[in-house]
C-alpha positions in Angstrom: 0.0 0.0 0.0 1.4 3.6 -1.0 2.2 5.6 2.2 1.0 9.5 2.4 1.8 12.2 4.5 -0.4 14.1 6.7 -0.9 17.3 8.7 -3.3 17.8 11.8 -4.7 21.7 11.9 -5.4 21.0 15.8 -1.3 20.1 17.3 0.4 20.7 14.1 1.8 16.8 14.2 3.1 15.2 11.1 2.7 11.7 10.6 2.6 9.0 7.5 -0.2 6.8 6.8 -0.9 3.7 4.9 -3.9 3.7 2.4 -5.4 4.2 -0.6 -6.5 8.3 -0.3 -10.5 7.5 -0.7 -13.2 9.8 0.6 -14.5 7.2 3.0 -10.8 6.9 4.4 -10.0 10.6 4.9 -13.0 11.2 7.0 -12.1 8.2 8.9 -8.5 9.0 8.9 -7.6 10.6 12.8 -4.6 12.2 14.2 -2.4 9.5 16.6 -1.4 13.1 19.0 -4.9 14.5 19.7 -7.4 12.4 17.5 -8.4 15.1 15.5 -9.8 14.6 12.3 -9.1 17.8 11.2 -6.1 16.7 8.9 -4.7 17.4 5.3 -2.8 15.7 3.0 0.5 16.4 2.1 2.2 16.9 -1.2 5.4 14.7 -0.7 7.7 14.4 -3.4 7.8 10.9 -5.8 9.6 8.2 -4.6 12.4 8.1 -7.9 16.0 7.0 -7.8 18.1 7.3 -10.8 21.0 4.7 -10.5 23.6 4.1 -12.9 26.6 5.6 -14.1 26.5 8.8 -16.1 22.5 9.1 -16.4 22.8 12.8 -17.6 25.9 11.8 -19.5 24.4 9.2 -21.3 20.7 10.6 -22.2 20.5 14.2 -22.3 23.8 15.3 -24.1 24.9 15.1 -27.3 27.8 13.2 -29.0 29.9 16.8 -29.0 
């Protein structure tokens, strides 16, 4: 299951969840500091890593 980030507007506390982002499951969804349900999503950024040698090199330069 994908993991998102929340915020709570009550206590300010970050913290991860794990679940698809449905309607039914962010108005279940509760804080684990003050069990608010006032929270938001997070953007977070993708989950990419580029491995290899000379990715740049390789792809996005010319033979010059």
């Amino acid at each position: 299951m994908p993991t998102f980030d929340f915020s709570c507007h009550e206590c300010n506390h970050q913290f991860e969840h794990l679940s698809l982002p449905t309607i039914k499951a962010k108005k279940m969804l509760e804080c684990p500091e003050c069990n608010s349900s006032n929270v938001k999503k997070l953007m977070s950024p993708p989950n990419i890593k580029f491995k290899g040698s000379g990715f740049y090199v390789n792809d996005s330069k010319d033979g010059k």
